[in-house]
C-alpha positions in Angstrom: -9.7 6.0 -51.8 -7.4 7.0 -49.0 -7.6 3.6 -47.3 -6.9 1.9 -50.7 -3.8 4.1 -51.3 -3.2 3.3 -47.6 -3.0 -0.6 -48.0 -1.2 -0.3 -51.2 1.8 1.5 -49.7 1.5 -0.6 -46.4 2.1 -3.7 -49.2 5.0 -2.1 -50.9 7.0 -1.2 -47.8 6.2 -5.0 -46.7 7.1 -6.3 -49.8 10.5 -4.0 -49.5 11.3 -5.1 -46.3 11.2 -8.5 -46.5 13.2 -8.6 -50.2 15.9 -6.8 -48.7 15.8 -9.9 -45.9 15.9 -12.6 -48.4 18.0 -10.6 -50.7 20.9 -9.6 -48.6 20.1 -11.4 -44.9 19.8 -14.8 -46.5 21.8 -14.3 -49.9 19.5 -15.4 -52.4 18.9 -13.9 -55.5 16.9 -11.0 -57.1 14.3 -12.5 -58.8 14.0 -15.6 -55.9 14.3 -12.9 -53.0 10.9 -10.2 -55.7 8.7 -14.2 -55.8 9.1 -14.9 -51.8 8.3 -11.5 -50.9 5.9 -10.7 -53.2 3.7 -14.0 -51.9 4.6 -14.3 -48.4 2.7 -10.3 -48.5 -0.2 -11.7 -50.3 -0.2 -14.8 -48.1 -0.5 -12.2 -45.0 -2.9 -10.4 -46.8 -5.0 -13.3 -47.2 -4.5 -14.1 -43.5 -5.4 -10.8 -42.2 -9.1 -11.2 -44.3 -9.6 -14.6 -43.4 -8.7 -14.3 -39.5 -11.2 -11.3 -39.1 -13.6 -13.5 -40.3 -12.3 -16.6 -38.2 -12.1 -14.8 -35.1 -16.0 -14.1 -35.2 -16.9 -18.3 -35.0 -14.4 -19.2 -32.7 -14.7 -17.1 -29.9 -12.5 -17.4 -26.7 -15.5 -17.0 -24.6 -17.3 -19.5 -25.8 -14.6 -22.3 -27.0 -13.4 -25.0 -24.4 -9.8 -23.7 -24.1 -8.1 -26.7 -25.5 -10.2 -26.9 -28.6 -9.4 -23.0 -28.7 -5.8 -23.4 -29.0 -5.8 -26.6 -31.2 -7.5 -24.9 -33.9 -5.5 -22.0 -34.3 -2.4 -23.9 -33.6 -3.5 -26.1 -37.0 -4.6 -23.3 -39.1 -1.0 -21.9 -38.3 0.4 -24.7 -39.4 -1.7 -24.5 -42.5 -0.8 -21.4 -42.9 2.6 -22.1 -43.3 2.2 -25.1 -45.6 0.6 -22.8 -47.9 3.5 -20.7 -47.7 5.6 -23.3 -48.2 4.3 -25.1 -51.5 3.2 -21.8 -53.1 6.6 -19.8 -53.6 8.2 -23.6 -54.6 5.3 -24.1 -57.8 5.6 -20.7 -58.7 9.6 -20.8 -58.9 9.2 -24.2 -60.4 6.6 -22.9 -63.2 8.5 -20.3 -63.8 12.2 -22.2 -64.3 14.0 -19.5 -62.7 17.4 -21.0 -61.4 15.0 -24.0 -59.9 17.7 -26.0 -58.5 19.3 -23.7 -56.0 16.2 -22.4 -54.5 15.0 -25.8 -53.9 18.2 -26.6 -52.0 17.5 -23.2 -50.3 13.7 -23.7 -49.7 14.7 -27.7 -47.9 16.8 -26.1 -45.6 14.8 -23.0 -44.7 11.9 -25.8 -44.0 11.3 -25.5 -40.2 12.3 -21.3 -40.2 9.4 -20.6 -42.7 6.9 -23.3 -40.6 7.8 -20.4 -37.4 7.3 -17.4 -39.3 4.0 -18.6 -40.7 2.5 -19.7 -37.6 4.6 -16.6 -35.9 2.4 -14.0 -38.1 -0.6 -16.0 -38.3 -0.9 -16.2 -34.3 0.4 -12.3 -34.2 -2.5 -11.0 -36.6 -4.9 -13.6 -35.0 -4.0 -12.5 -31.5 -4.3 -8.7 -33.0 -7.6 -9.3 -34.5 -9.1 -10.9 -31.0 -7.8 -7.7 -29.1 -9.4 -5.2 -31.9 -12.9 -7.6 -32.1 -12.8 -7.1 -28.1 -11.9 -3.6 -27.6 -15.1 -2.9 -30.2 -17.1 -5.0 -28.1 -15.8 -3.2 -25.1 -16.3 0.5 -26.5 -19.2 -0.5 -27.5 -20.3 -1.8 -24.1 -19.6 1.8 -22.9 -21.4 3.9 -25.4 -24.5 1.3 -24.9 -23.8 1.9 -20.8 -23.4 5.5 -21.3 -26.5 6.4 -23.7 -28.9 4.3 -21.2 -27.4 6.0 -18.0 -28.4 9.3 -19.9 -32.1 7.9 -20.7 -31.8 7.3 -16.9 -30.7 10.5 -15.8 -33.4 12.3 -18.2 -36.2 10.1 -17.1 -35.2 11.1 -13.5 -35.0 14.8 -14.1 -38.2 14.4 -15.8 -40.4 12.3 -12.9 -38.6 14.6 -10.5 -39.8 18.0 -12.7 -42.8 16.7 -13.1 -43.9 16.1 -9.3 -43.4 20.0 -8.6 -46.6 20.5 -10.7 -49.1 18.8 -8.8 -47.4 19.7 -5.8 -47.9 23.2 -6.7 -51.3 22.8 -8.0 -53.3 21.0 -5.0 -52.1 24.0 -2.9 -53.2 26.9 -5.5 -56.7 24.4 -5.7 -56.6 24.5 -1.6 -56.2 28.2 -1.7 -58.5 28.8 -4.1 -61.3 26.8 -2.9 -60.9 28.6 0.7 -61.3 32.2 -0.9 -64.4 30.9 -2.6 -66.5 31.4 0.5 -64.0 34.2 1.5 -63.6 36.5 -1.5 -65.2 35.0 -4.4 -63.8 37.8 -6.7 -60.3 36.8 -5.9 -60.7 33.5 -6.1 -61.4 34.4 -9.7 -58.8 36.1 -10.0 -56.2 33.5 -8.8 -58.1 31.4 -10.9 -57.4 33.3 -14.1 -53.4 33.7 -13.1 -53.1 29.8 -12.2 -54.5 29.1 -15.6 -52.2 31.5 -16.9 -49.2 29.9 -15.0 -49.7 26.6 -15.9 -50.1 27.5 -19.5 -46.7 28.8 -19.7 -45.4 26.0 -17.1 -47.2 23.4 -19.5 -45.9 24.5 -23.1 -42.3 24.5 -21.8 -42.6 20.8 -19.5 -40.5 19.1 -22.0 -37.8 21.2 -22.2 -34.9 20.6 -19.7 -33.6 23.9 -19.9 -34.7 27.4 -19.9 -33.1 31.1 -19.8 -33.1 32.4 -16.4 -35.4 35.2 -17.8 -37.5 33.2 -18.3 -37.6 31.4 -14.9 -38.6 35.0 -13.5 -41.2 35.5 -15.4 -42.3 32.5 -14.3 -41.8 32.9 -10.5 -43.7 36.0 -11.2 -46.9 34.5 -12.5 -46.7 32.4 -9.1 -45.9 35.6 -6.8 -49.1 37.2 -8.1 -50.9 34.3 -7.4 -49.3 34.3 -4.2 -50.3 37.6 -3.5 -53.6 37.7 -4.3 -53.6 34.8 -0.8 -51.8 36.7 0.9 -52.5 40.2 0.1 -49.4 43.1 1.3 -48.0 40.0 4.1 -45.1 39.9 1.9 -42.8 41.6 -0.2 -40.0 40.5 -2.5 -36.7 42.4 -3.0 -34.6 41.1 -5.8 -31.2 42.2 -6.9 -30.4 40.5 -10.7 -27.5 41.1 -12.4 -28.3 42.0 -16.4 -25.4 38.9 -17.2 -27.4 36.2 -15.9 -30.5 37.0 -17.5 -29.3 34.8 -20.3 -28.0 32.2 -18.5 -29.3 28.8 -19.3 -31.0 27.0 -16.2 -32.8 24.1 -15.3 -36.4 24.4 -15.8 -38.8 25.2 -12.8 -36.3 25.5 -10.7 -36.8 29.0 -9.1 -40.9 28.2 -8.1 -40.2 25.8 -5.7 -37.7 27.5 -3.7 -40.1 30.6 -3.5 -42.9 28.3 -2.6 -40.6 26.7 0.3 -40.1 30.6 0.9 -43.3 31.5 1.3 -44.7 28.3 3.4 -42.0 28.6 6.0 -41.3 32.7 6.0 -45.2 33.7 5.5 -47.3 31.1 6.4 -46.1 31.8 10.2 -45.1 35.5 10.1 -47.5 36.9 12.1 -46.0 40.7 10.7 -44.9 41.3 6.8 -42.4 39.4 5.3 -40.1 40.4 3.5 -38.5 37.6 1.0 -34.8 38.9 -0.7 -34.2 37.5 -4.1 -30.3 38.0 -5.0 -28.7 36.4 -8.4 -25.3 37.1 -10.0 -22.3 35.7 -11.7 -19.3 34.3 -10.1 -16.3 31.9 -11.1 -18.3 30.5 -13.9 -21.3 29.8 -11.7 -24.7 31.7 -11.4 -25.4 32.3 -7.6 -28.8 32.2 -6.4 -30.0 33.0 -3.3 -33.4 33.1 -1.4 -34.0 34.0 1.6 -37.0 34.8 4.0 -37.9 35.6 7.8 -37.1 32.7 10.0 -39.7 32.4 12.8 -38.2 30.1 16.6 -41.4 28.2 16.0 -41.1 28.1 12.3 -41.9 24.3 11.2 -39.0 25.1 8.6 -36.9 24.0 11.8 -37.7 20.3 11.1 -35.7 20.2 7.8 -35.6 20.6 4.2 -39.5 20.6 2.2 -39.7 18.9 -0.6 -39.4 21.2 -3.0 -35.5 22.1 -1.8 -35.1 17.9 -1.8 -36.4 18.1 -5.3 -34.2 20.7 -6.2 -31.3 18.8 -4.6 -32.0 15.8 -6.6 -32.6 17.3 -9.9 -29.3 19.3 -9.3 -27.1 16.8 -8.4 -28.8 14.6 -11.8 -28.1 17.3 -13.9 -24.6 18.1 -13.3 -23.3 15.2 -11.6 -22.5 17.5 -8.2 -24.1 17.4 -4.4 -22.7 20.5 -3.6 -25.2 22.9 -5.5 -27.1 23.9 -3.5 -26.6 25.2 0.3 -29.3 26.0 3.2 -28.2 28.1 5.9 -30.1 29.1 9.1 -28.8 32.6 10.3 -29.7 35.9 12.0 -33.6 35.1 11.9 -33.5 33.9 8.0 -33.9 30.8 6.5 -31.3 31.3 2.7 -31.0 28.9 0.3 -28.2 29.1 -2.4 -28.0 27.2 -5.1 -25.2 27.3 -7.9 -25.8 26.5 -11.3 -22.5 25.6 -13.9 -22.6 28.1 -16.8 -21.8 25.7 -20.2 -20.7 27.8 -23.0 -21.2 26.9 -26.1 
């Protein structure tokens, strides 16, 4: 109804405009001035309807450029042979002062011939750069949507190879206390089941609170200690505001994992892995750091599970600055900063 109410005022104000023109610019009279403005809007009208439609079948893009031209040029001058006759039989049928406005419409021959092909190339020149800047918007939303199927299918292959990677070493572990401590080995057993139930019912989700995540990175410390026994300890300091916090899912166990391998694995005395987390400048800090051995094989470079990371990171939030690995007074930290969205 708007739109309606919307055309019918742009009509009037046209039909206004172009009396007062004929009116009091060329000097004819009243009822002369009401007929040629009335028709040359519904002319235009007509135009506007039709060219939408023409543009569609002869496209620029696919048109040799001369026959392009030509057939506009002619439906312009059609255009404007419409507009001639049309104001001249109504006038005529009418008997309204016939004689003068003839004389008026023989001289004004070659003024309305440029004003009709003037407006039909303006609205057909419009209409093309409307048609194209749909196409083009379009082009972007299509570009955009499958560059975010992209980016999720990434995030997902890249979530999904922390699982096995996890999994052959728990299986590794597990099948050397079998002929070590067969009680244990049940016992990891039972928590790697448990783990990768919880791990399992939340795969397909992106995003999880970072609660959440440490729970989950405590199902795989236990798992962890049942291995390793008292070789390690974890210290964490957790702010209560980023509990809440929404954060990429499984992002925490592979940076504990890297933790242990490189900070455990070699420690020939008890380790002692520091877990910090807070809120800062709209980011949540993590940081994770453990004992940094000279013969360490964590020398070589990044795991990876802090590659993974990296990659999933800089997917996520479109930034390769997330995360930061520093080698310092006999520890290995990595810090990684995760954008709080608000909703």
């Amino acid at each position: 109804m708007k739109l309606v109410l919307k055309l019918i005022l742009a009509f009037v104000f046209g039909t206004a405009i172009i009396f007062l023109v004929f009116h009091f610019g060329l000097k004819q009279n009243f009822v002369h001035s009401l007929i040629e403005a009335v028709l040359l809007l519904s002319i235009v009208s007509m135009i506007v309807s039709a060219s939408k439609y023409q543009v569609k079948f002869i496209q620029f893009e696919k048109q040799n450029l001369f026959n392009f031209f030509i057939s506009h040029f002619f439906a312009g001058i059609l255009i404007s042979i419409v507009w001639h006759f049309i104001p001249l039989m109504v006038v005529s049928l009418l008997s309204i002062n016939t004689n003068s406005y003839q004389a008026f419409h023989t001289d004004s021959i070659w003024l309305r011939c440029f004003i009709g092909l003037s407006i039909y190339l303006s609205i057909t020149s419009l209409n093309y750069l409307l048609i194209y800047y749909d196409r083009y918007t379009e082009k972007i939303k299509n570009e955009t949507e499958l560059k975010g199927l992209i980016t999720e299918a990434e995030l997902k292959q890249l979530k999904f190879q922390i699982n096995p990677h996890f999994i052959f070493n728990s299986l590794n572990s597990i099948a050397a206390l079998t002929t070590i401590d067969a009680d244990k080995a049940r016992e990891m057993t039972l928590k790697l089941s448990d783990f990768m139930r919880y791990t399992l019912s939340n795969n397909l989700k992106q995003e999880s609170s970072f609660a959440d995540e440490i729970n989950n990175v405590h199902k795989y410390l236990d798992i962890e200690k049942i291995r390793f026994g008292d070789k390690f300890e974890v210290v964490e300091n957790i702010s209560e505001n980023s509990l809440k916090i929404e954060v990429p899912n499984m992002v925490l166990q592979p940076l504990f994992e890297n933790a242990i391998k490189f900070g455990v694995y070699d420690s020939l005395e008890k380790s002692k892995i520091y877990f910090d987390a807070f809120v800062k400048n709209e980011y949540l800090n993590i940081s994770i750091s453990n004992n940094l051995e000279s013969t360490s094989t964590s020398n070589k470079g990044e795991g990876i599970g802090l590659i993974n990371i990296r990659d999933r990171l800089k997917l996520k939030y479109n930034d390769p600055n997330l995360i930061k690995i520093e080698k310092n007074s006999g520890r290995f930290i990595v810090k990684i900063f995760i954008p709080i969205t608000r909703n």
